[in-house]
C-alpha positions in Angstrom: -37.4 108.1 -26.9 -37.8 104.4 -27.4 -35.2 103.4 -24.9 -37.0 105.9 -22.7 -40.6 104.6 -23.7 -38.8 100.8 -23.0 -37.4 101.4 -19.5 -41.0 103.2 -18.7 -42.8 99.9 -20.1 -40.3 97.8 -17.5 -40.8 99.5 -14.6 -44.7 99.7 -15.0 -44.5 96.1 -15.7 -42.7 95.3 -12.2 -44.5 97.8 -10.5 -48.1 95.9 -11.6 -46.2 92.6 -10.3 -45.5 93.9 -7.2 -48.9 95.6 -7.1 -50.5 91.6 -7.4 -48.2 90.5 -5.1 -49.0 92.5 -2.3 -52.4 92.3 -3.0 -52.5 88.1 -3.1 -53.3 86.7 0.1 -50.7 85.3 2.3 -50.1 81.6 1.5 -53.1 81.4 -0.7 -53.2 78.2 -3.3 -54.0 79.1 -7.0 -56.4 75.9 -8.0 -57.4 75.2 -11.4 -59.9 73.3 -13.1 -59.7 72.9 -17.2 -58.2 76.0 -18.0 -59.7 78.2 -14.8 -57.2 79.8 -12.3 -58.3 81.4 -9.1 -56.9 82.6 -6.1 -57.5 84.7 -2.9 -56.3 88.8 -2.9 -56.5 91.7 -0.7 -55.2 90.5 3.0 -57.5 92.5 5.4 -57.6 92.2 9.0 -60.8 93.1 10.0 -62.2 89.9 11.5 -60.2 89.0 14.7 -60.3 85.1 14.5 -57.2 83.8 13.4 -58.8 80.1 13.2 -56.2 79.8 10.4 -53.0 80.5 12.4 -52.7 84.4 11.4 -55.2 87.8 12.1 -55.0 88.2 7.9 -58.3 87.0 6.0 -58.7 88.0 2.1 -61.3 90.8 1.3 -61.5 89.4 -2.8 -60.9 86.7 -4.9 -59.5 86.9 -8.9 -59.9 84.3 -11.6 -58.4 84.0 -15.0 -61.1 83.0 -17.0 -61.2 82.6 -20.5 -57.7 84.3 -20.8 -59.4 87.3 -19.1 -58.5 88.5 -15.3 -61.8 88.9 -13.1 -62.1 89.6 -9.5 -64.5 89.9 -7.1 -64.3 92.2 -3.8 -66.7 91.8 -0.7 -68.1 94.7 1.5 -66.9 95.5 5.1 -69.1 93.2 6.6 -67.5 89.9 5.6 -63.8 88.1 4.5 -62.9 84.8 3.0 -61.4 83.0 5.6 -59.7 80.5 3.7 -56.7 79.9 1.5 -58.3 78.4 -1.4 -61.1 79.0 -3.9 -62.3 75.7 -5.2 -63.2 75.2 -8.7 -65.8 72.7 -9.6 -69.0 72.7 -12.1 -71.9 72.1 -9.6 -74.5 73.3 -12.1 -73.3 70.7 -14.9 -73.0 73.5 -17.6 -69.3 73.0 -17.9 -68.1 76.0 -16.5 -66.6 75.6 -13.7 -68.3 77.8 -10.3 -66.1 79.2 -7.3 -66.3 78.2 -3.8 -65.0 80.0 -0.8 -65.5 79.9 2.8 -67.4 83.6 3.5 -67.0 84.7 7.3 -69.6 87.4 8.2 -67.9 89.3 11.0 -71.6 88.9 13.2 -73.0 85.7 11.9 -69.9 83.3 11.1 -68.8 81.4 8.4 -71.1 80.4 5.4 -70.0 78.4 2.2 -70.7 80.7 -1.0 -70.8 80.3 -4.7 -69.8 82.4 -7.5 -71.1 82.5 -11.4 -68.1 82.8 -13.3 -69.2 84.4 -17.3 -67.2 86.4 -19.8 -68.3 89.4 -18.0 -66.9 88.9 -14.9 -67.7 87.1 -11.0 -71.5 87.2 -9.9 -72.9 85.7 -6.5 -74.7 82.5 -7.7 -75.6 81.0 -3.9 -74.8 80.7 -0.5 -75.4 78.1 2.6 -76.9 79.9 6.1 -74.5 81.4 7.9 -73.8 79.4 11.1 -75.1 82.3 13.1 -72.3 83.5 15.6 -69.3 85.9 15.1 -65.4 83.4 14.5 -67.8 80.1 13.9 -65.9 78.5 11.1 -66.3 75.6 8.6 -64.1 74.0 6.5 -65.3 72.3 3.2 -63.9 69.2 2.1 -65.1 69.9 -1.6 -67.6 68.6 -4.1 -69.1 65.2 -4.5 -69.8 64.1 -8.2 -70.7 60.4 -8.0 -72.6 58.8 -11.0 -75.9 59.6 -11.9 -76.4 61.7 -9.1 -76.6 65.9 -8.3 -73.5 67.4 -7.2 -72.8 67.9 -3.5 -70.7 70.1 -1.0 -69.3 68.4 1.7 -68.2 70.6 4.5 -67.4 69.9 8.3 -69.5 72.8 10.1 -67.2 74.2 13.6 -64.6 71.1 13.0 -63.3 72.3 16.7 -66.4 71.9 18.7 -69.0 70.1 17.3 -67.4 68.8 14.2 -70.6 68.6 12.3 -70.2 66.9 8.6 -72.6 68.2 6.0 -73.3 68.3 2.5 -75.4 70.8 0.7 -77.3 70.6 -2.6 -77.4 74.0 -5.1 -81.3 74.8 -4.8 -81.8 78.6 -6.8 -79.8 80.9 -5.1 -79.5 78.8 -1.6 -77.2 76.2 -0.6 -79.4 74.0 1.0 -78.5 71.2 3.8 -79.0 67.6 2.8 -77.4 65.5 5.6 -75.4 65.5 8.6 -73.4 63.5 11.0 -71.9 64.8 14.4 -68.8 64.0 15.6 -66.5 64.5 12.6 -63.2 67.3 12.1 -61.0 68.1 9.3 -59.4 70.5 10.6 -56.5 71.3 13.7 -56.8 74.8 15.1 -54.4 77.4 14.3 -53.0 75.1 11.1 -53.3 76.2 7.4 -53.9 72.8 6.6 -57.3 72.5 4.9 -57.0 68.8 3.9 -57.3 66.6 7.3 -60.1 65.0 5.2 -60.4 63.8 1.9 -62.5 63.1 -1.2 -61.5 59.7 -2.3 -62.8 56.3 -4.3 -61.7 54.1 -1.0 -62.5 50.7 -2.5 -62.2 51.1 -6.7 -66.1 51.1 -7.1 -66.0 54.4 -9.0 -67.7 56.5 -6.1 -66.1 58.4 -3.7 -66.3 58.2 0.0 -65.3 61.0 2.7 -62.4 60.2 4.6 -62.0 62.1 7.9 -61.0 61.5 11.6 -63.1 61.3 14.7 -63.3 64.8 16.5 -61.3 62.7 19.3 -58.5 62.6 16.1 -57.8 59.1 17.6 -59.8 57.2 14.8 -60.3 57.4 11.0 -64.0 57.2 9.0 -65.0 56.4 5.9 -68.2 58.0 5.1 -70.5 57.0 2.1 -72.1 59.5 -0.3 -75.4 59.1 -2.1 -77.6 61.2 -3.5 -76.0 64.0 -0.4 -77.2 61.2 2.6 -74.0 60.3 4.8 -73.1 56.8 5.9 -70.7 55.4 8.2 -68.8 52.6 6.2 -65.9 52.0 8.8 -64.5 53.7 11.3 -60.6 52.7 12.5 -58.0 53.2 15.0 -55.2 55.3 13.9 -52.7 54.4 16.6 -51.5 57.9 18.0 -53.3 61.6 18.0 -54.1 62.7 13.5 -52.0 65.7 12.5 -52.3 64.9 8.9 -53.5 62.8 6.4 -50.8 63.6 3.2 -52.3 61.3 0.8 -54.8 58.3 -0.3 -53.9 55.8 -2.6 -55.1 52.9 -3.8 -57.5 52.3 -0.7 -54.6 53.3 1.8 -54.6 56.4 3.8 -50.9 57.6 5.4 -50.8 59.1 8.2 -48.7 61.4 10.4 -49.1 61.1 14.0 -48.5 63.5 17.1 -46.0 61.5 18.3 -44.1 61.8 15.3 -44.5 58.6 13.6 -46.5 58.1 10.0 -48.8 55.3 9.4 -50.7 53.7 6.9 -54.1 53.0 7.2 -55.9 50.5 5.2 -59.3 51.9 4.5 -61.6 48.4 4.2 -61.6 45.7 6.2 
C-alpha cells in the first residue's frame, strides 16, 4: 500500500507539473523582485492581434507571494498581451504591485495594476484604454528617481504614433503626466519588449529613458522628473535599430539591420 500510495503521490506530482506547464504562457519571463515571482498563464486566443509575433495572449497571471501561489484570471472581454508582469513597489509600502499590459478586445491596450496581499491578487488601478480594438503599448517600466513619486513609463502605439508617456498612481486610475511624440520601443511582430531602456546614462544617480526615434535611425536620451519628459540628446545610430542588448556605464550597444553591432556613447 505504501509503494502504491508512493507511485500515486509521483504521478499526481507530474501530472500538476504538466498541468502548470501547459497552462504558462508561451515564452513568458518569470520576473522577481525581493522574494516576489510572477509570470503569465492560460494562453487564449481570443484577441486576433498577434502584435507579438503569435495569435496566443495569456487570460491570467500567478505570483508566488509570501511562499504562497496566487493567481489572477480576467473575463472574456480582455487578455494580457504581453510576456512579462513587472514587479515594482509604486505605492512605497514595500510590497511590491504587478504590472501588465491589459488588451480589451474593443478598446485596446491599457497598462493595469494589481494589489498583491496575503489573500491573494486585487485590481489596484488602471491607465485609459487607448480606445480602439489591436492598439498596443509597450511599457518600458517604473521610474524611481530620488525624492520624487514613482512613475510608469510606457510608449503608447510604438508602430504608429510612437507616443512616450509616463503615468502617476492617482486612487484607482493611472493618470497621464507627460508625453512626447515620436518615440518606439518596440519592432512589430518581435517578442522583444526591451528596445528601450531604464538607465542612469551619465552616473548622476537618476535614470534617463533610452529609446530610438520611430524612424529607428537615431537613439534618445529622455530625462525624468517628477513624470515631465525631456530630450537630453538625441544620436545617429549608423544603420536601421533592431536591438538595444545592453547599457553600461553610459554606453549603449547596438545591433543593426545590416547585421553589424555598435556602441553608442550616450553623452556628448
Amino acid at each position: 500500500m505504501r509503494l502504491l500510495a508512493f507511485v500515486f503521490s509521483a504521478a499526481l506530482v507530474l501530472f500538476s507539473n504538466a498541468v502548470l506547464a501547459v497552462e504558462r504562457l508561451p515564452d513568458t519571463e518569470i520576473t522577481q523582485y525581493q522574494g516576489t515571482a510572477a509570470w503569465l498563464i492560460d494562453p487564449v486566443g481570443r484577441y486576433k492581434h498577434g502584435i507579438l509575433g503569435d495569435a496566443v495572449e495569456a487570460g491570467g497571471f500567478q505570483v508566488q507571494f509570501h511562499g504562497k501561489l496566487h493567481e489572477y484570471r480576467l473575463g472574456n472581454d480582455a487578455v494580457f498581451e504581453d510576456r512579462r508582469v513587472r514587479l515594482a513597489d509604486l505605492t512605497g509600502d514595500g510590497t511590491p504591485e504587478a504590472i501588465v499590459v491589459k488588451s480589451y478586445l474593443d478598446k485596446g491596450a491599457a497598462i493595469a495594476v494589481y494589489k498583491l496581499t496575503e489573500k491573494g491578487i486585487e485590481p489596484l488601478a488602471e491607465s485609459e484604454p487607448i480606445g480602439m480594438a489591436n492598439r498596443w503599448l509597450n511599457p518600458l517600466g517604473v521610474i524611481a528617481n530620488p525624492g520624487e513619486t514613482p512613475v510608469i513609463a510606457a510608449v503608447v502605439m510604438p508602430h504608429i504614433s510612437g507616443s512616450l508617456r509616463t503615468y502617476k498612481l492617482s486612487g484607482k486610475a493611472l493618470k497621464q503626466v507627460d508625453m512626447l511624440d515620436g518615440y518606439t520601443n518596440h519592432i512589430i511582430h518581435t517578442a522583444d519588449l526591451d528596445l528601450g531602456r531604464i538607465a542612469d546614462t551619465d552616473g548622476d544617480g537618476r535614470e534617463d529613458i533610452v529609446l530610438p526615434d520611430i524612424a529607428l535611425k537615431r537613439l534618445a536620451v529622455i530625462n525624468v522628473a517628477d513624470g515631465k519628459l525631456k530630450l537630453k540628446i538625441k544620436l545617429p545610430a549608423g544603420g536601421t535599430i533592431l536591438g538595444l542588448d545592453r547599457i553600461n556605464r553610459g554606453v549603449a550597444r547596438l545591433r543593426l539591420a545590416d547585421g553589424r553591432r555598435v556602441a553608442i556613447k550616450l553623452r556628448l
